[in-house]
VEXLUM-166040 format. One record per atom (N, C-alpha, C): residue number from 1; residue in one letter; atom name; y, x, z. Coordinates in steps of 0.1 Angstrom, whole numbers. Atoms other than C-alpha are relative to their C-alpha. Example, Ala and Ser with C-alpha at 12.3 -4.5 7.8 and 13.67 -1.06 7.14 Angstrom:
SITE   i aa at    py    px    pz
SITE   1  A  N   -12     9     0
SITE   1  A CA   -45   123    78
SITE   1  A  C    12     9     0
SITE   2  S  N   -11    -9     0
SITE   2  S CA   -11   137    71
SITE   2  S  C    11    -8     8
***
This chain:
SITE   i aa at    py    px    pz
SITE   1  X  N   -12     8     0
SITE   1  X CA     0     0     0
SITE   1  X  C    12     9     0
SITE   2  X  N    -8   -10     1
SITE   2  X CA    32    15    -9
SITE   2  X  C    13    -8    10
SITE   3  X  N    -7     7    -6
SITE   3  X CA    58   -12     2
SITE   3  X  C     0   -15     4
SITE   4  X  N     1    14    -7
SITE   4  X CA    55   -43    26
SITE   4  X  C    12    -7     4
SITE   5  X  N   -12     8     0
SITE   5  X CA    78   -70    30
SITE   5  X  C    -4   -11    11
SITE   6  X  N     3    13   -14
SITE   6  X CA    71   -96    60
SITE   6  X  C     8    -7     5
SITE   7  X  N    -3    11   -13
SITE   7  X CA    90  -124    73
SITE   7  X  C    16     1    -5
SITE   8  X  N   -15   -12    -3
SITE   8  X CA   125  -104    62
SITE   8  X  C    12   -16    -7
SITE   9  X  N   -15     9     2
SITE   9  X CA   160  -127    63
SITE   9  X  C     7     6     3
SITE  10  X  N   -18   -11     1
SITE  10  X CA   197  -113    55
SITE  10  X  C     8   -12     1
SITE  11  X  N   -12     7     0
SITE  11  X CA   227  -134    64
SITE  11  X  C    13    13     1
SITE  12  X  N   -13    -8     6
SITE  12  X CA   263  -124    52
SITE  12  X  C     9   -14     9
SITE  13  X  N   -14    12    -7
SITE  13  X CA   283  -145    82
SITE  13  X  C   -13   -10     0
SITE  14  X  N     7    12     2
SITE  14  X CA   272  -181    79
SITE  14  X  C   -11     0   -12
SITE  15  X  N    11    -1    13
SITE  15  X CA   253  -174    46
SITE  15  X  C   -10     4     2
SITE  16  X  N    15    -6     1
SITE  16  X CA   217  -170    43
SITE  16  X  C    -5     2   -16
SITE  17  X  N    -3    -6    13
SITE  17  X CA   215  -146    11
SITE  17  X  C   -14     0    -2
SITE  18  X  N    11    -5     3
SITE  18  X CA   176  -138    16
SITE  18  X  C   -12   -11    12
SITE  19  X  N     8    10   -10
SITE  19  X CA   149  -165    34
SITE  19  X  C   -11     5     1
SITE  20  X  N    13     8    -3
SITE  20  X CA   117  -160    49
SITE  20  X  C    -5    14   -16
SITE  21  X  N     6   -11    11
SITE  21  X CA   107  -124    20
SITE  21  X  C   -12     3     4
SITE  22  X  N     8   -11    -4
SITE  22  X CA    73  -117    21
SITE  22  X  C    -7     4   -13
SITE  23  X  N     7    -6    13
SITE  23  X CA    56   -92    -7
SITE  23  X  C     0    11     3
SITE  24  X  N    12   -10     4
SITE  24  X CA    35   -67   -14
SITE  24  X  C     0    11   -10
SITE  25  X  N    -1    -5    12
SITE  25  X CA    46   -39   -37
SITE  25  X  C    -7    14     5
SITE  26  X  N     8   -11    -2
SITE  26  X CA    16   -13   -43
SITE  26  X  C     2    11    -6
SITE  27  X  N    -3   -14     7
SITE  27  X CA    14    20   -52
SITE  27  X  C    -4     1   -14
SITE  28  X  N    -1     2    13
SITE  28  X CA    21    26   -85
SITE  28  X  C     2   -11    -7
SITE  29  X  N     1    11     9
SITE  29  X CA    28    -6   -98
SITE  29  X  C    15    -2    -1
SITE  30  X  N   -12     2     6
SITE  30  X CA    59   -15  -116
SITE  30  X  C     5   -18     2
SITE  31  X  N    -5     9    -9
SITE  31  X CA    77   -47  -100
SITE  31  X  C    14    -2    -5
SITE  32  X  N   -14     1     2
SITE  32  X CA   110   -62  -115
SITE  32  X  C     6   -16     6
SITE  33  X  N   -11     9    -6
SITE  33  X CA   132   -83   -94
SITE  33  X  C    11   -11   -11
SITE  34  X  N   -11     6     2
SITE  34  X CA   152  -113  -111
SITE  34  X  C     4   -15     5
SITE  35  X  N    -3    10    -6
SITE  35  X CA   169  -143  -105
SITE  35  X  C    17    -7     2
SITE  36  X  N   -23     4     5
SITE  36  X CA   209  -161  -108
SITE  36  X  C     5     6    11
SITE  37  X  N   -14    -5   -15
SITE  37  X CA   235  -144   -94
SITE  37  X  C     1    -2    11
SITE  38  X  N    -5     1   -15
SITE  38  X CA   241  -141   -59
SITE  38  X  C   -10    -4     7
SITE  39  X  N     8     4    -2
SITE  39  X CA   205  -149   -51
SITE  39  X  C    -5    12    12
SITE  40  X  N     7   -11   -10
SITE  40  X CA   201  -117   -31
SITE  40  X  C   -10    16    -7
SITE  41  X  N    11    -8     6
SITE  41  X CA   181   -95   -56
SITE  41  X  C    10    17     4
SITE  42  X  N    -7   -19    -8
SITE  42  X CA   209   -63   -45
SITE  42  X  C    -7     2     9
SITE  43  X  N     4     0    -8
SITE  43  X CA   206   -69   -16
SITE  43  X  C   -16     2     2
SITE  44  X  N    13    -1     0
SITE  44  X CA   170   -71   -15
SITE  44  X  C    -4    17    -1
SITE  45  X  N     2   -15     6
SITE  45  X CA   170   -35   -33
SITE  45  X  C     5     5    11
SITE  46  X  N    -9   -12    -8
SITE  46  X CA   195   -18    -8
SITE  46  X  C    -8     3    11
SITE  47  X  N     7     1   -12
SITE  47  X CA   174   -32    21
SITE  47  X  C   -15     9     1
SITE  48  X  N    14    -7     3
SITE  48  X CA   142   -15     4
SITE  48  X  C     4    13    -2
SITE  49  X  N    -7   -16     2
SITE  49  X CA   166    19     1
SITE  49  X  C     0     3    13
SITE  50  X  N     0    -8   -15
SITE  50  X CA   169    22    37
SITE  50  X  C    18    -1     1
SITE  51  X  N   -13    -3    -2
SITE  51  X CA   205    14    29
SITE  51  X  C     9   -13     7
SITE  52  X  N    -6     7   -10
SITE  52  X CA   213   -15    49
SITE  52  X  C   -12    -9    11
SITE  53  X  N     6     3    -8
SITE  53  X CA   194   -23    82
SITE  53  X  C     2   -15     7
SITE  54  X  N    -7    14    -9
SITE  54  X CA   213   -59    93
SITE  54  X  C    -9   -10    -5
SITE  55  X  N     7     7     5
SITE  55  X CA   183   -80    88
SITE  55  X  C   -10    -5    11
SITE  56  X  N    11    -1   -16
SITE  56  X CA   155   -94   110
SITE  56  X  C   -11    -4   -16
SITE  57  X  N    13     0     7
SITE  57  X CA   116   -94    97
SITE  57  X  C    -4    14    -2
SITE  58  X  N     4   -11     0
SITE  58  X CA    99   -66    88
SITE  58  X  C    -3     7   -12
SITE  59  X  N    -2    -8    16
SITE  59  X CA    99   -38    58
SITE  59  X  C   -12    14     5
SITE  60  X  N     6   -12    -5
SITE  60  X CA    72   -10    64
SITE  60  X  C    -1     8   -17
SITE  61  X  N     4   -10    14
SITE  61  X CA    67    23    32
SITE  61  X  C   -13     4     6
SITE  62  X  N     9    -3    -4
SITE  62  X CA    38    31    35
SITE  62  X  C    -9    -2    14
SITE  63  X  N     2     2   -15
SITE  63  X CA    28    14    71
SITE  63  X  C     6     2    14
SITE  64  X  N    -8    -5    -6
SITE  64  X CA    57    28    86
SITE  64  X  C    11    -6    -3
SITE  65  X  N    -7    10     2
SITE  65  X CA    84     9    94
SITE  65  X  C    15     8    -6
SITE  66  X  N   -15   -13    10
SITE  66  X CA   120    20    72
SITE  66  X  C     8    -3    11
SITE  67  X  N    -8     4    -9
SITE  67  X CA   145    27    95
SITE  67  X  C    11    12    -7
SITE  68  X  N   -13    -8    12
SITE  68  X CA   176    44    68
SITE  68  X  C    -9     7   -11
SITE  69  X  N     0    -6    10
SITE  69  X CA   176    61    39
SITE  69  X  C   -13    10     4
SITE  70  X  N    10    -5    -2
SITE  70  X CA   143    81    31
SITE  70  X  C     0     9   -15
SITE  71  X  N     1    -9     7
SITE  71  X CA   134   114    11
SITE  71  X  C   -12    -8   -14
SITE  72  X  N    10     2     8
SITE  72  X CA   105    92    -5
SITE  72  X  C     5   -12    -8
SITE  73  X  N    -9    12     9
SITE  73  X CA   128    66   -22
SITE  73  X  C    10     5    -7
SITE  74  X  N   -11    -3     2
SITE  74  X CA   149    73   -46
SITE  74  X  C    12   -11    -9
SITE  75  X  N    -7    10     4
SITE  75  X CA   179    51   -59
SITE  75  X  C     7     0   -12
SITE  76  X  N   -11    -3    14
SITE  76  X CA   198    46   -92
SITE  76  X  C     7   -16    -1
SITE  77  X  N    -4    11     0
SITE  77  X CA   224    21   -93
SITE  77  X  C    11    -3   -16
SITE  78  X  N    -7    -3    15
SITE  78  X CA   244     7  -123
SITE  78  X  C    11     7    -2
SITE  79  X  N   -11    -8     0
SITE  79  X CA   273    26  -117
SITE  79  X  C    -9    14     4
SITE  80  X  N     6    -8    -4
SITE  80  X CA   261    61  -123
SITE  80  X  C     1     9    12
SITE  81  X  N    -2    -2   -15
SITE  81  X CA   282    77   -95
SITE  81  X  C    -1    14     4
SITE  82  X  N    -2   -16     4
SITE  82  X CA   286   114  -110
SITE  82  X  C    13     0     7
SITE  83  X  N   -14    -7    -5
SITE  83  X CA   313   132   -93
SITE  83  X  C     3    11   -14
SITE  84  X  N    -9    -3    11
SITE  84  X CA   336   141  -122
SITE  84  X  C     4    11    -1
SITE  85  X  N    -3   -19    -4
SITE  85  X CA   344   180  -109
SITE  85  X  C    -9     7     5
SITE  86  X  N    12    -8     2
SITE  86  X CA   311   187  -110
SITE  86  X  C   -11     0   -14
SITE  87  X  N     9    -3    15
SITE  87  X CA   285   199  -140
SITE  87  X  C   -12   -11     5
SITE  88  X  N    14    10     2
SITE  88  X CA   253   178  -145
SITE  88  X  C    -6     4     7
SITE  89  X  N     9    -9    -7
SITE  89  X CA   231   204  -129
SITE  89  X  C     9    -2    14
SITE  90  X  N    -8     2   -13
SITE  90  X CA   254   201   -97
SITE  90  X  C    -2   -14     5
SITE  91  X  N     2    14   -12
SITE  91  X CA   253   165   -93
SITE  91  X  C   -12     0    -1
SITE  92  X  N    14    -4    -6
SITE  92  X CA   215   167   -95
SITE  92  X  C    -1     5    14
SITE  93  X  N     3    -5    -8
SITE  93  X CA   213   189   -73
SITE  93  X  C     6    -1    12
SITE  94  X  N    -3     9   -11
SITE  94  X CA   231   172   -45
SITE  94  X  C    -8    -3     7
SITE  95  X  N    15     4    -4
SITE  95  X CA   200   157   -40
SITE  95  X  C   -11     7     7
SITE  96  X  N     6    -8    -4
SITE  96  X CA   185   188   -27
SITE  96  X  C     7    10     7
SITE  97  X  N   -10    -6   -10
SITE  97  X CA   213   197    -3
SITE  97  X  C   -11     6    14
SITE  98  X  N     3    -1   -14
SITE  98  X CA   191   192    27
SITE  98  X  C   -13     8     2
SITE  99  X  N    10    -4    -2
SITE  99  X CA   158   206    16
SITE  99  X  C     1    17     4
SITE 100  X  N     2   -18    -4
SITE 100  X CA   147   243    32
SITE 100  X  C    -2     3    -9
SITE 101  X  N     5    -5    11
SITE 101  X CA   142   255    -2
SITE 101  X  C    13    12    -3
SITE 102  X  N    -9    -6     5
SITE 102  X CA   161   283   -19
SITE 102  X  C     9    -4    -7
SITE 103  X  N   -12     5    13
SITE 103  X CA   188   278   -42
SITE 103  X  C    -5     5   -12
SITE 104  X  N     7     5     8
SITE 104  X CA   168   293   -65
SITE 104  X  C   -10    -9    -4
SITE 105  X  N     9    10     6
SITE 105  X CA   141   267   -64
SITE 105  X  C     4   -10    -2
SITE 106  X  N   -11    13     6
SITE 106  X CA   168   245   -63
SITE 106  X  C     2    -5   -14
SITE 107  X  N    -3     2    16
SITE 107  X CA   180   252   -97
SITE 107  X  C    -6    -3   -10
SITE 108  X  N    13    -1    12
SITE 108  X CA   147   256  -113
SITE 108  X  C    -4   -16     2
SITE 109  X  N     2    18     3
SITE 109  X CA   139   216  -100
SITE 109  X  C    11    -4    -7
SITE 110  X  N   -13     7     5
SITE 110  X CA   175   207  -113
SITE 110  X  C    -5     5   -17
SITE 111  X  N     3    -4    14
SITE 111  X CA   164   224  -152
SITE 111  X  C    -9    -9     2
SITE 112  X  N    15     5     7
SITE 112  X CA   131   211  -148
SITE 112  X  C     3   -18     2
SITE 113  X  N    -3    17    -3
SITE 113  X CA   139   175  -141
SITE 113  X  C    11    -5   -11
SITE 114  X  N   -14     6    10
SITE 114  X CA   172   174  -163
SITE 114  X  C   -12     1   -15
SITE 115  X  N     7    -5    16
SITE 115  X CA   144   190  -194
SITE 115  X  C    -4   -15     0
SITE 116  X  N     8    10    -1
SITE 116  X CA   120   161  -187
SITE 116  X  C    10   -10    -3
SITE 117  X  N    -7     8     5
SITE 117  X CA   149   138  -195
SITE 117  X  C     9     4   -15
SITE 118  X  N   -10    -3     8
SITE 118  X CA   162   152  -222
SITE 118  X  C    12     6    -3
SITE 119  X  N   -11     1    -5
SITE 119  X CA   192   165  -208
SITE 119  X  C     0    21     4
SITE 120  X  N     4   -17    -3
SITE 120  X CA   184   207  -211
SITE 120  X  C    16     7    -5
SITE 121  X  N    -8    -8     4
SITE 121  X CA   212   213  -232
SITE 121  X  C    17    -5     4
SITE 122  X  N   -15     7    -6
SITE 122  X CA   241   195  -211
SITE 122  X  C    -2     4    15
SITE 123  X  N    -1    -9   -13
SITE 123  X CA   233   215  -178
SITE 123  X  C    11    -1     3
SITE 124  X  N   -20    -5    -3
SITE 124  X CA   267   228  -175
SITE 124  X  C    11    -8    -8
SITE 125  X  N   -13     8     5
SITE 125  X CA   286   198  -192
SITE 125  X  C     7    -5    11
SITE 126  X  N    -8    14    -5
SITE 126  X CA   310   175  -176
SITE 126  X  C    -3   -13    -4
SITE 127  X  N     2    14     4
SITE 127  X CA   305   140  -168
SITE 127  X  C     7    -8   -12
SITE 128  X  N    -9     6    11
SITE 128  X CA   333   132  -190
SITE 128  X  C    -2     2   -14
SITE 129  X  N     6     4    17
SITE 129  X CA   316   146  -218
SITE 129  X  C   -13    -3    -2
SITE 130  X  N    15    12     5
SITE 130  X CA   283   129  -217
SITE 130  X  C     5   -13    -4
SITE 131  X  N    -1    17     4
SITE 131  X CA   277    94  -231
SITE 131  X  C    -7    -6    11
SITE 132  X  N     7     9   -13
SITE 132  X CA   273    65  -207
SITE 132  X  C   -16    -1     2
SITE 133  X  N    13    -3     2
SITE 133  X CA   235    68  -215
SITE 133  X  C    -6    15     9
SITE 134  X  N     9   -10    -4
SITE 134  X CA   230   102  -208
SITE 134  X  C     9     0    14
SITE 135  X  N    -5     5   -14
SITE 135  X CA   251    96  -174
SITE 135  X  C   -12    -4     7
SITE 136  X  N    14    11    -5
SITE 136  X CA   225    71  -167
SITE 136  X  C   -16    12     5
SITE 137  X  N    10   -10     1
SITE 137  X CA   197    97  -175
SITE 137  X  C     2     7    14
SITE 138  X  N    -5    -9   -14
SITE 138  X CA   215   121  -149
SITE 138  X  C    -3    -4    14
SITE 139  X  N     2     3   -19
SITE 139  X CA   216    99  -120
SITE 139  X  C   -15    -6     3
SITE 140  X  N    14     5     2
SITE 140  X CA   177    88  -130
SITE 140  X  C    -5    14     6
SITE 141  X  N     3    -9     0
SITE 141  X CA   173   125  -129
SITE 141  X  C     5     7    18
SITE 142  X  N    -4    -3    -5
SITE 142  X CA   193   130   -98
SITE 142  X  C    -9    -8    15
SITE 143  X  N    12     4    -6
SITE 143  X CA   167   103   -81
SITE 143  X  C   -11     6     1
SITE 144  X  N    12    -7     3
SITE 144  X CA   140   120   -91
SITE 144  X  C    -5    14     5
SITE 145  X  N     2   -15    -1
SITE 145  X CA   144   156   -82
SITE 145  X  C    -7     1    12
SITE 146  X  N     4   -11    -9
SITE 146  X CA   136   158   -50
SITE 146  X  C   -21    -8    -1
SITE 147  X  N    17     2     4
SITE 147  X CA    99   141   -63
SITE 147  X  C    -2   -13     5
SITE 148  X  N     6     8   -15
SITE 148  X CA    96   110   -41
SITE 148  X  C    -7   -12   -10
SITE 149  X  N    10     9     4
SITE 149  X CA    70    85   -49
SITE 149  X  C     4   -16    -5
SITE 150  X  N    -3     6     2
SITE 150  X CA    89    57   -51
SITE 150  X  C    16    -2    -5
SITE 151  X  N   -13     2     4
SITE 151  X CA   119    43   -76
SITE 151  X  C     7   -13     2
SITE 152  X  N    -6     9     3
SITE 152  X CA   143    17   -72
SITE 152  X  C    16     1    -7
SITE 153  X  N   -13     2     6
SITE 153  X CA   171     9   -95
SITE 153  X  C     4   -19    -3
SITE 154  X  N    -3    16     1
SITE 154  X CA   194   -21   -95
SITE 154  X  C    10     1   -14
SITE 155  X  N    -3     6    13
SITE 155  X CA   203   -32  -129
SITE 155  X  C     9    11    -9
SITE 156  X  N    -7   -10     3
SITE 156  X CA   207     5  -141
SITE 156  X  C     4     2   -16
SITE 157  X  N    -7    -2    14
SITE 157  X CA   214    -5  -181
SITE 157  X  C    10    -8    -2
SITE 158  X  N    -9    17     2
SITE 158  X CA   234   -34  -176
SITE 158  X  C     8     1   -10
SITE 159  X  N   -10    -3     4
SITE 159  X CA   265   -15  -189
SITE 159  X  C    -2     4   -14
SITE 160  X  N     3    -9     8
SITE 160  X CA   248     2  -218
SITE 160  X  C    -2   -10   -12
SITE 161  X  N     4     9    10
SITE 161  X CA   246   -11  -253
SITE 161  X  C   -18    -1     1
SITE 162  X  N    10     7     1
SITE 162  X CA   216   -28  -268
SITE 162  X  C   -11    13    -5
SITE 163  X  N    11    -7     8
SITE 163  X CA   198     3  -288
SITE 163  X  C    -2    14    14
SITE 164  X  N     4   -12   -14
SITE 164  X CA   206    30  -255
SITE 164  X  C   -10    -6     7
SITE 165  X  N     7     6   -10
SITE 165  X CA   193     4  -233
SITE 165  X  C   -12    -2    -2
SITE 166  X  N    15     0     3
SITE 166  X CA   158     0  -250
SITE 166  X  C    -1    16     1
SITE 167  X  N     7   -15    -4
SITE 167  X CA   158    39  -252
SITE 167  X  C    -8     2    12
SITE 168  X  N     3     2   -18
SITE 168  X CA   163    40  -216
SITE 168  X  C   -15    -6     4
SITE 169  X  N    14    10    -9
SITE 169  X CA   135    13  -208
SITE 169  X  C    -7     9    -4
SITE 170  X  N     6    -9     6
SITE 170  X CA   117    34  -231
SITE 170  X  C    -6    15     6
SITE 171  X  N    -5   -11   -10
SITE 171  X CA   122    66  -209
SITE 171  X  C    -8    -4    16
SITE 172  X  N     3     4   -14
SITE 172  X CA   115    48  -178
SITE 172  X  C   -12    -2     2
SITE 173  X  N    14     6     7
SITE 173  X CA    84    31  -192
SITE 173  X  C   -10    15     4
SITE 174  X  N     6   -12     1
SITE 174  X CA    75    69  -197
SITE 174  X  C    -3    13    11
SITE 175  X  N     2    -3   -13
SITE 175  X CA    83    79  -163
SITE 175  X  C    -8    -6    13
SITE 176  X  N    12     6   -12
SITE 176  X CA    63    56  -143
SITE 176  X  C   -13     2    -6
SITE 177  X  N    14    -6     5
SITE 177  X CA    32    65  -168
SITE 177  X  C    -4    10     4
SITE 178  X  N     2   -19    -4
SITE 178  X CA    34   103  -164
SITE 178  X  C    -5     3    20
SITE 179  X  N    -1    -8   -14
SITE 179  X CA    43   105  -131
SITE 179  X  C    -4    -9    10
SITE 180  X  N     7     6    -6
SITE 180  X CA    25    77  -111
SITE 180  X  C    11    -7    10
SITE 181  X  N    -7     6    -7
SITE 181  X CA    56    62   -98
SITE 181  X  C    -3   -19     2
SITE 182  X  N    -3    14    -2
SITE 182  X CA    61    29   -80
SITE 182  X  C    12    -1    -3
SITE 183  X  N    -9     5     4
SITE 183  X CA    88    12   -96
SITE 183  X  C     3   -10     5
SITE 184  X  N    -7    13     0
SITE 184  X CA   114   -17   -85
SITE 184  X  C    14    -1    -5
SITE 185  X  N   -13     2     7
SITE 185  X CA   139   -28  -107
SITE 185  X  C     6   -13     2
SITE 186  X  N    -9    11     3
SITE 186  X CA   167   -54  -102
SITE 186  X  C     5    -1   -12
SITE 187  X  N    -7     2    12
SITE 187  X CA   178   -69  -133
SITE 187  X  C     3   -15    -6
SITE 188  X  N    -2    13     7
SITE 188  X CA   195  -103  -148
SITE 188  X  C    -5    -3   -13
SITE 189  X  N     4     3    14
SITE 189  X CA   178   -98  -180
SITE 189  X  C   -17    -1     0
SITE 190  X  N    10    11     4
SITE 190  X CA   149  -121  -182
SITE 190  X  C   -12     9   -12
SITE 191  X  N     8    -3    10
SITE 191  X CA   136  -103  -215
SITE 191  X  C     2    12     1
SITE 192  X  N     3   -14    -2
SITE 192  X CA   138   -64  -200
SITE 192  X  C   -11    -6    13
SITE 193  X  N    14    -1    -9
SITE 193  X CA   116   -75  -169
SITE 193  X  C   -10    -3    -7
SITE 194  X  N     9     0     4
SITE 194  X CA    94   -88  -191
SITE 194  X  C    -9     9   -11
SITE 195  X  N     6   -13     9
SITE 195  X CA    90   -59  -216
SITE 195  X  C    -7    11     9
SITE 196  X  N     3   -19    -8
SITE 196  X CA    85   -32  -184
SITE 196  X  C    -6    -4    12
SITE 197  X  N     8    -1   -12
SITE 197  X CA    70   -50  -155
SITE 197  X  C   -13    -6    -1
SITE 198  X  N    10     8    -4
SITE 198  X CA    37   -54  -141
SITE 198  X  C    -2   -15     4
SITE 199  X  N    -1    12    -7
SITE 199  X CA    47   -82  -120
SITE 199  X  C    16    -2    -1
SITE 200  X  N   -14     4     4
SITE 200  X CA    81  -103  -122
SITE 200  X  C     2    -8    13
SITE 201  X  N    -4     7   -17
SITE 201  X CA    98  -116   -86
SITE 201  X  C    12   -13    -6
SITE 202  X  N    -8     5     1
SITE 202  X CA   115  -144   -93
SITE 202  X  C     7   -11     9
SITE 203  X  N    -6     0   -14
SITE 203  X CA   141  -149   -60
SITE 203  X  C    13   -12    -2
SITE 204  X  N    -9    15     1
SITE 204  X CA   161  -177   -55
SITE 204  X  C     9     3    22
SITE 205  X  N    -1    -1   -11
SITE 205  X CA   167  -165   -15
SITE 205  X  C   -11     1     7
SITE 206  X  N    15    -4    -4
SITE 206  X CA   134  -168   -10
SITE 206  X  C   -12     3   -15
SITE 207  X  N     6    -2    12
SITE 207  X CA   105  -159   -38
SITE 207  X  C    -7   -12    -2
SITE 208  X  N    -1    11    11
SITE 208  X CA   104  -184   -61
SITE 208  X  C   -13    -1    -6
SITE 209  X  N    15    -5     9
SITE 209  X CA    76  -169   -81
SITE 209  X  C   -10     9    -3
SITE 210  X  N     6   -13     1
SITE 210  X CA    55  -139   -82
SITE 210  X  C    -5    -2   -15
SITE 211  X  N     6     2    11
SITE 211  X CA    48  -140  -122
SITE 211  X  C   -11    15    -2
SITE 212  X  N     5   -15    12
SITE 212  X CA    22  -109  -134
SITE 212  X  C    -2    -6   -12
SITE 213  X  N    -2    -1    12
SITE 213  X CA    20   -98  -166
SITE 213  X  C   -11    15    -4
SITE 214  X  N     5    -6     3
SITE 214  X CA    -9   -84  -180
SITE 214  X  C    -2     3   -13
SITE 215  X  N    -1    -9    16
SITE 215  X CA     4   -74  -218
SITE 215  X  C     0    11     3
SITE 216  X  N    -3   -12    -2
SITE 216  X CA    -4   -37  -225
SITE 216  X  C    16     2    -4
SITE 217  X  N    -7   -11     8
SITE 217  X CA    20   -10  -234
SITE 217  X  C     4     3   -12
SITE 218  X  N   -16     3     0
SITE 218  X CA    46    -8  -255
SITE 218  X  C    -5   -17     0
SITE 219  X  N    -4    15     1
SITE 219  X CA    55   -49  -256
SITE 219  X  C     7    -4   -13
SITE 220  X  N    -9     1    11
SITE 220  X CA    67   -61  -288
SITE 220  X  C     7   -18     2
SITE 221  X  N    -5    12    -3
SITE 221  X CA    92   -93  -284
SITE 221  X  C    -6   -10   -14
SITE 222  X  N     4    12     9
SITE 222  X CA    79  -110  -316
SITE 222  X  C   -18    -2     3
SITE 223  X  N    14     3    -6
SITE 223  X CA    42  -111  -296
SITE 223  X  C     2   -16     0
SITE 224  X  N    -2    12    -8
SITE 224  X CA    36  -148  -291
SITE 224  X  C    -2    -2    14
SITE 225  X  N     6     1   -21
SITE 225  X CA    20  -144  -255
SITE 225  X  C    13     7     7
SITE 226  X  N    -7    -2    -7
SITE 226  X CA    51  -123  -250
SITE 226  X  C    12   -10    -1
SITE 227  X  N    -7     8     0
SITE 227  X CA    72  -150  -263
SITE 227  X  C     0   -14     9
SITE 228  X  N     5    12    -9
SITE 228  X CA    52  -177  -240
SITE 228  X  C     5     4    14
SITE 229  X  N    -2    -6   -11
SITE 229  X CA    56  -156  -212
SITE 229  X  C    17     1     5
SITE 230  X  N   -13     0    -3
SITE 230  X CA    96  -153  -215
SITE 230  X  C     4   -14    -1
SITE 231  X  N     0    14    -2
SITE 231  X CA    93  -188  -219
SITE 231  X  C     6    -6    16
SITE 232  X  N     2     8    -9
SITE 232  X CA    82  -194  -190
SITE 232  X  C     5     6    14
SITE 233  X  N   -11    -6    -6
SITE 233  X CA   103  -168  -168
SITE 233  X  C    14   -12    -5
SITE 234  X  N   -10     3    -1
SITE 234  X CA   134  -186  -184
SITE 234  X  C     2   -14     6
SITE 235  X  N     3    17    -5
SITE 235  X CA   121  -222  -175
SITE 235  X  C     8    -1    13
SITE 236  X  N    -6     4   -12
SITE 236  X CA   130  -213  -140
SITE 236  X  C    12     0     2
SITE 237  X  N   -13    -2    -5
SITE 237  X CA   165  -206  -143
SITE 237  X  C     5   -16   -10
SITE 238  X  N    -3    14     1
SITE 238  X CA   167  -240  -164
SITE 238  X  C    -1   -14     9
SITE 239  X  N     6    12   -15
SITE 239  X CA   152  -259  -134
SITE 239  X  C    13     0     9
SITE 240  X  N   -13    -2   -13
SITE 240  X CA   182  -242  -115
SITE 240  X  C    14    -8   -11
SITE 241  X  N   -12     3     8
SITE 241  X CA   208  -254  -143
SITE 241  X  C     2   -18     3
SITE 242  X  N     3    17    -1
SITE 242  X CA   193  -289  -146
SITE 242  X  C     1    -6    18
SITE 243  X  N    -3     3   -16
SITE 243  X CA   195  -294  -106
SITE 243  X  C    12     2     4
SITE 244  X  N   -17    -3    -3
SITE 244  X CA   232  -280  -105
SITE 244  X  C     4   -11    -7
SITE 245  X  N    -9    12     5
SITE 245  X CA   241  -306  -132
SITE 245  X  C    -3   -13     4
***
């Protein structure tokens, strides 16, 4: 078991943003969070980062209960969140401020993690001259370095056109194969959870739906099973439209 979810409710004041969470996300499996606006799915992520504790119920990684931020999680949010007076290889390596390691083995994870994305020959750029893509890449890369078993990103293409953003998925796709990560993705878009996850959460304040999804690898959108399947992801957010009106 990689991440447990039991019992867990968030209130913001009077508001109850998250009801009554319980799920199961195992090791290695790829898991994408969606659901209308304001339903909690950040939040949900931040609470599984170790980055906000104001909650009652229970969250254990691996059987152990999270109590802050953790070396074995790493985060990417849509805002990449590069410091601008620093090189590529520097903001990586941020990330490896705290470990007892050398500064040479520092560097050599910061190459070897930036290669593995593509990103060998922008070492020593500035953020300002990358493209919002390879940004993105960076702070994927800047998650990653110090190795930790499990990823979460909240809605890290959102910003990105339509042919980066399939790269990217593309990329990510290739990163949870290789490298045996567990994945959890927040995301509004109905037709990227369904191209890249195992299983699809679909959260309303409480879980709505646990949909799996057992199409292989790659996904093509003119599949009909994948077209049934987005179907019936979008159904639920019509259920929510038709009950508002």
């Amino acid at each position: 078991m990689s991440l447990t979810i039991q019992k867990l409710s968030k209130t913001f004041g009077p508001r109850r943003v998250l009801d009554n969470i319980n799920l199961d996300i195992h090791d290695g499996e790829f898991v994408a969070i969606v659901g209308k606006s304001g339903c909690g799915k950040s939040t949900l992520l931040r609470i599984l980062a170790g980055l906000d504790r104001d909650y009652t119920g229970t969250l254990l990684h691996d059987g152990v209960p999270v109590d802050g931020t953790d070396l074995r999680r790493g985060v990417v949010f849509q805002d990449h969140r590069l410091y601008p007076w620093l090189t590529v290889a520097d903001n990586v390596g941020l990330a490896l401020a705290e470990l007892p390691i050398s500064a040479a083995e520092k560097r050599a994870r910061v190459i070897e993690r930036l290669a593995k994305l593509g990103l060998q020959d922008y070492i020593d750029a500035y953020p300002k001259a990358i493209s919002g893509g390879m940004a993105q890449r960076v702070a994927i890369a800047r998650a990653l370095v110090n190795r930790p078993p499990v990823l979460l990103l909240d809605e890290p293409f959102s910003a990105l056109d339509a042919i980066t953003r399939g790269r990217l998925q593309q990329e990510l796709l290739a990163l949870w194969r290789d490298e045996g990560l567990t994945v959890v993705i927040v995301t509004h878009d109905i037709e990227e959870a369904a191209l890249l996850a195992q299983r699809v959460v679909v959260l309303d304040q409480h879980v709505k739906r646990l949909q799996p999804i057992d199409l292989p690898h790659p996904r093509r959108r003119s599949d009909p099973a994948f077209g049934l399947l987005h179907d019936r992801l979008l159904a639920d957010f019509h259920d929510d439209l038709a009950h508002a009106a």
